[in-house]
C-alpha positions, 0 to 999 in steps of 0.5 A, spaced: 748 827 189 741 828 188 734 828 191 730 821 186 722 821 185 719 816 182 711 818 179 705 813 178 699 815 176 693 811 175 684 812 174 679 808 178 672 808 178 671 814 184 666 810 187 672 805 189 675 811 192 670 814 197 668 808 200 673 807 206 673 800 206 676 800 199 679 805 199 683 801 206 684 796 201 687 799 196 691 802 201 693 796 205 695 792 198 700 798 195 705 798 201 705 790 201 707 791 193 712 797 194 714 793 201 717 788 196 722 794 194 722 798 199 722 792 206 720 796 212 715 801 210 711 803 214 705 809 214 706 814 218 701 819 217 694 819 214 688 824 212 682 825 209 683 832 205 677 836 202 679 833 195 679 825 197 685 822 201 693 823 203 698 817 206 705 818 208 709 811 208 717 811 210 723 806 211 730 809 212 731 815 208 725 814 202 718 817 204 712 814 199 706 818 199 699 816 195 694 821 194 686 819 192 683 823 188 675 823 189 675 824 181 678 818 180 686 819 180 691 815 185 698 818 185 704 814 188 710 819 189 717 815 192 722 820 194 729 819 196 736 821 197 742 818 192 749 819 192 753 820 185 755 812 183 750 809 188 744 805 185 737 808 185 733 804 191 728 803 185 730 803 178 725 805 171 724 797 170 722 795 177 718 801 177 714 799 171 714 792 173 711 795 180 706 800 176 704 792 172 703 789 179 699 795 182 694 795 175 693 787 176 692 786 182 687 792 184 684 792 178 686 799 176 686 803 169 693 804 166 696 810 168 704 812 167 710 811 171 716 815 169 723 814 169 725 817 176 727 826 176 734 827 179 733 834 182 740 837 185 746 842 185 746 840 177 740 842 174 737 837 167 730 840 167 729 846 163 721 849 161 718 849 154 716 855 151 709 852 153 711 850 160 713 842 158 719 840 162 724 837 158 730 833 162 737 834 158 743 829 158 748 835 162 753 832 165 757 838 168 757 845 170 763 849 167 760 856 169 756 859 175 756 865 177 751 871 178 753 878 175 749 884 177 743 883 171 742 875 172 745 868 173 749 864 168 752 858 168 754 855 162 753 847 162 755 841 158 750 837 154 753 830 152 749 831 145 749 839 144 755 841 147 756 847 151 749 851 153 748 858 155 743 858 160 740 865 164 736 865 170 736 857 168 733 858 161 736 855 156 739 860 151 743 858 146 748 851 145 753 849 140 749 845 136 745 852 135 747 854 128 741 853 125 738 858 131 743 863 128 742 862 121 735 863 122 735 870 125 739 873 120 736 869 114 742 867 111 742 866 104 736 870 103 738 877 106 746 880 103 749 883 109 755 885 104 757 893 105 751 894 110 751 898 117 748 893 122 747 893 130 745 888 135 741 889 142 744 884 146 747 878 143 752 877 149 754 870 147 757 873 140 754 867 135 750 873 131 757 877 130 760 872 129 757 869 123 755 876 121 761 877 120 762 873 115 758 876 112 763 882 109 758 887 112 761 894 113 761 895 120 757 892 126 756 896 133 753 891 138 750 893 145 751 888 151 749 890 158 752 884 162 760 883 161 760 877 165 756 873 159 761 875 154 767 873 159 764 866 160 762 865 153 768 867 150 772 862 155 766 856 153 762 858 146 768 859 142 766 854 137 760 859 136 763 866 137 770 865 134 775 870 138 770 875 137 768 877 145 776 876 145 779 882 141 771 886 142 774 890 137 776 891 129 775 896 123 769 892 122 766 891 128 765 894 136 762 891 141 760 896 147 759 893 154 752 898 156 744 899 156 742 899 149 736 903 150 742 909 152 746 908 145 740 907 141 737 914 144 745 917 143 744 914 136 738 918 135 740 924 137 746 923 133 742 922 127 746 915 126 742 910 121 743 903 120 741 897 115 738 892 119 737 893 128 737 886 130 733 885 137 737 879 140 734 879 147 728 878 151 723 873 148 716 875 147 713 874 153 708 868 155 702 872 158 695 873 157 695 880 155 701 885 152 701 889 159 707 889 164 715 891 164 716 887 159 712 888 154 713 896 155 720 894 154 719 889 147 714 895 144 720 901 146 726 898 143 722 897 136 720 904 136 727 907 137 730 901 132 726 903 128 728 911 129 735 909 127 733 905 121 734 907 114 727 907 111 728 900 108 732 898 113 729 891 118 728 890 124 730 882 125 728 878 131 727 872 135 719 870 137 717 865 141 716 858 140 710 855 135 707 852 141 705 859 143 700 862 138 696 867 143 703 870 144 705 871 137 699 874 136 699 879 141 706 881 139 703 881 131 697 885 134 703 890 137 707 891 130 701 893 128 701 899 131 708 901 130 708 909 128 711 908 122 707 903 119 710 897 118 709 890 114 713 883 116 715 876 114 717 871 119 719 863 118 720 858 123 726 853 125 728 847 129 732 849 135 736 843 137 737 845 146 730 849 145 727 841 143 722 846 140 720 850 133 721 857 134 719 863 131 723 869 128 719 875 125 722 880 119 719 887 120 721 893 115 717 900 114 711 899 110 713 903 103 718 899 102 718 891 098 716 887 104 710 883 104 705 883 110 706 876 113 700 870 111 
């Protein structure tokens, strides 16, 4: 079940539109041309708005609205209720073909009409980076659940597999190994007999293949059990039996607050080859201020206070879409006490439909280059 929307769009001379006799017209011809796939619409309600003008029309169980816009922009929104199986009351075709009829015959300038947007207790829609929405092809939701630090559901995509989605973003689908071979530079860093911890990472993807990696030991820090409980039931084709067994001679997953261990390890003195900060993304803001800025700019300080002196910090970025943000989180590695230096290199990650960032930072008298 669901609630359709079908959207059109066109521009006209703003003329057309604050004279009311042809604003009637257009408004008069319209409802005869939706009339033809909607029989009995009728207008209800109709205003003038500071901003131009607003028609309401309905037949059984379909409310049409179209708005003029005094710049010269008219939209059209026909919005219905649809049970699963049942045919839509106007299909993408027959919404183009109306889109033809209205350009036609009111001598309107082309705009688009869309295929209609079925919003419902299924969720298909998820934001970009930079706040486009992108509908998956999800057809089933096989975990929802809300757990004392967010929501997580796990959903199935008929071209991705699986997907992690928290707090209704997508984190990570089963056709995201080049998401995870990115992050770890597979084939460039040797993980072989090294010392690592991960923050985060409560899919298990990053253990899993780091793992393979013969490295000597990994600590991981999760905070939120129910992740690892329902990616080990639904990812394991990216996680393997990892969140299953949580523990071996190579590695140990600890269910808590990060900031907690990493200040334990500080106090012990414990020290590690590469920290890896598998959580938050570099937030979309105008300005690095707020909790979750503070949050990224305390778990690089304390990551790197358990670094060895030629240790890295490898992290996930943000989408390239959004180069302010980058910046301003480059502008704060540039502040880090030690100094710091860093690479960073970009992948296509399938279930994000975007090219993401991922950043290489290690102290400054170490080999590294500083990013070009």
């Amino acid at each position: 079940m669901s609630a359709n929307t079908v959207l059109l769009d066109f521009s006209l001379d703003p003329a057309r539109i604050n004279d009311e006799v042809s604003r009637k017209d257009i408004v008069k011809l319209c409802k005869e041309s939706l009339e033809k796939y909607l029989p009995g619409l009728k207008i209800t309600y109709d205003m003038l708005t500071t901003d131009g003008y607003l028609c309401m029309l309905n037949d059984a169980g379909t409310i049409v609205t179209i708005r003029f816009f005094l710049q010269g922009l008219i939209t059209i929104n026909i919005e219905y209720y649809r049970q699963d199986g049942e045919e839509p009351k106007i299909s993408f075709e027959q919404s183009r073909e109306l889109e033809n009829h209205l350009v036609q015959k009111l001598k309107l300038n082309h705009g688009q009409s869309l295929p209609p947007l079925q919003r419902g207790p299924l969720t298909r829609y998820f934001p970009t980076a930079d706040e486009r929405v992108i509908e998956y092809d999800i057809d089933r939701v096989l975990f929802d659940k809300r757990s004392e630090f967010q929501k997580i559901q796990i959903v199935h995509s008929k071209s991705l597999g699986n997907m992690l989605v928290l707090d209704e973003l997508q984190n990570i689908a089963e056709a995201d190994l080049i998401y995870t071979e990115t992050l770890m530079r597979r084939g460039i860093e040797d993980y072989a007999g090294k010392e690592i911890c991960i923050l985060g990472g409560g899919d298990g993807a990053l253990l899993y293949e780091l793992l393979k990696e013969k490295p000597k030991h990994i600590v991981m820090l999760e905070i939120d059990e129910m992740v690892m409980q329902a990616c080990n039931k639904y990812m394991n084709s990216i996680c393997g039996d990892v969140l299953e067994k949580r523990k071996d001679d190579h590695y140990e997953i600890i269910v808590g607050d990060c900031m907690a261990y990493l200040n334990k390890y500080i106090k012990e003195g414990r020290q590690f080859d590469y920290v890896f900060g598998d959580l938050t993304d570099i937030p979309i803001s105008d300005t690095p201020t707020g909790e979750m800025w503070d949050f990224i700019r305390l778990i690089q300080e304390s990551s790197f206070k358990v670094l060895k002196p030629d240790g890295k910090f490898m992290t996930h970025g943000n989408g390239v879409s959004c180069p302010e943000s980058l910046e301003m989180y480059e502008q704060q590695l540039a502040k880090l006490t030690p100094k710091v230096t860093y690479t960073k290199c970009t992948a296509f990650v399938p279930s994000f439909m975007e090219e993401w960032v991922f950043y290489q930072v290690q102290r400054q008298n170490t080999d590294a280059a500083a990013s070009v």
